[in-house]
C-alpha positions as CSV (number, residue, x, y, z in Angstrom):
1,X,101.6,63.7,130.9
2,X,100.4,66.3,128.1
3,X,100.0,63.0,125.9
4,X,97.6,61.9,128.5
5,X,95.9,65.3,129.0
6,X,95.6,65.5,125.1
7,X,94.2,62.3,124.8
8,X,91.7,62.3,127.3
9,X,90.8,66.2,126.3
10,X,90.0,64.5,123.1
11,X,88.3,61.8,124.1
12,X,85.7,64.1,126.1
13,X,85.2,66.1,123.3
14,X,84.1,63.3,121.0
15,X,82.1,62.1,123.5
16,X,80.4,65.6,123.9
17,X,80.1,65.7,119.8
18,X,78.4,61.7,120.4
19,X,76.1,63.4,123.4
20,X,74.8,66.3,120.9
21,X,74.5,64.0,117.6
22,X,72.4,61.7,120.1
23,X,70.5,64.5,121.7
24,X,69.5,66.1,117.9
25,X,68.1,62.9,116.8
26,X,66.1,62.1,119.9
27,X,64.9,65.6,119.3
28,X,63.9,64.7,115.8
29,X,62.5,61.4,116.1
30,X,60.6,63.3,119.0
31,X,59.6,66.1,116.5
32,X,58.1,63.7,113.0
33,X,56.5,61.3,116.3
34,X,54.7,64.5,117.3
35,X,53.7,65.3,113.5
36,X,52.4,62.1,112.5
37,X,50.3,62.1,115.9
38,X,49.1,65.2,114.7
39,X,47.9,63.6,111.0
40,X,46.7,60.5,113.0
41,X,44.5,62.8,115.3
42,X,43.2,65.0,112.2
43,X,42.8,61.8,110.7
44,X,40.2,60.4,112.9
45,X,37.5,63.2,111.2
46,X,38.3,61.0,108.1
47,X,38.1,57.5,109.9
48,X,34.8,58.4,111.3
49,X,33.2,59.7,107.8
50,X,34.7,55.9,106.8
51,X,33.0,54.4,109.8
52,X,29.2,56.1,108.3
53,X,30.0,55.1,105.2
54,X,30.6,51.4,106.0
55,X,27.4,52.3,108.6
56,X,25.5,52.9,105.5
57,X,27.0,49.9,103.3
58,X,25.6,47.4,106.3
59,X,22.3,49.2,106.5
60,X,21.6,48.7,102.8
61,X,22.9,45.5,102.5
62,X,21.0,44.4,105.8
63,X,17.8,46.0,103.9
64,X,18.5,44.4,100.6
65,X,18.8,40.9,102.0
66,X,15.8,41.4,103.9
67,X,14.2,41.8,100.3
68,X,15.5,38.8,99.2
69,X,14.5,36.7,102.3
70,X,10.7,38.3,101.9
71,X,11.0,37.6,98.6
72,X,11.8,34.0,98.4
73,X,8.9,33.5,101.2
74,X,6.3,34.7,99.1
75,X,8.1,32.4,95.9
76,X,8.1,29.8,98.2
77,X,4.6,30.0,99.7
78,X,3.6,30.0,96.4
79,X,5.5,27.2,95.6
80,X,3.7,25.6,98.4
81,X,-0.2,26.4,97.3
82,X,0.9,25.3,93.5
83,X,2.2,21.7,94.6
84,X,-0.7,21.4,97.3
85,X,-3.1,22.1,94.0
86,X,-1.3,19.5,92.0
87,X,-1.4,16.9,94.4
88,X,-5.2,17.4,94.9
89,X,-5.6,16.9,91.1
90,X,-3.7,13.9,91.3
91,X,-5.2,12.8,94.2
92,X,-9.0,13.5,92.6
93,X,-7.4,11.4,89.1
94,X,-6.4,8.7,91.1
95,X,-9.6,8.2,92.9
96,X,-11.5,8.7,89.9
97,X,-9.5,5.7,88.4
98,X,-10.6,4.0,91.8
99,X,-13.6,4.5,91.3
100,X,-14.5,3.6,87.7
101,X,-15.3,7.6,86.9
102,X,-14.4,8.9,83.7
103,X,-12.3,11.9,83.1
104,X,-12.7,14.3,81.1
């Protein structure tokens, strides 16, 4: 019967050794989740200076293609006028053939 006694004494105090070793590492993994919440909240100062920067990036880029596209309308109006000027030379040559007129 001491055997038994022994044996199960034993068994309950592993199990109370287990119960602690479980209970210290919940409290740790409890303790570094509560510290890198902490870094993730102070973070967010960081993540928000990020966010005006990439604010700022967009902006300028927005501003810059708006350049181009102003750009590239005046080019292209231009564009425009010159081959509405060439086709009206043409236009006089050819009825100047047409017509027998000389050019000069």
């Amino acid at each position: 019967m001491e055997k038994v006694t022994s044996s199960i004494e034993n068994i309950e105090a592993e199990a109370e050794k287990l119960l602690e070793s479980a209970r210290s590492k919940a409290n740790e993994i409890l303790v570094k989740a509560n510290e890198e919440s902490q870094q993730i909240l102070s973070s967010e100062l960081s993540l928000d200076k990020v966010k005006a920067e990439c604010k700022k990036i967009v902006d300028k880029a927005k501003e810059e293609a708006d350049s181009k596209v102003e750009d590239s309308r005046k080019k292209a109006q231009a564009i425009k006028i010159e081959a509405g000027k060439k086709a009206e030379g043409i236009v006089k040559r050819m009825l100047n053939i047409i017509t027998g007129v000389k050019s000069r």
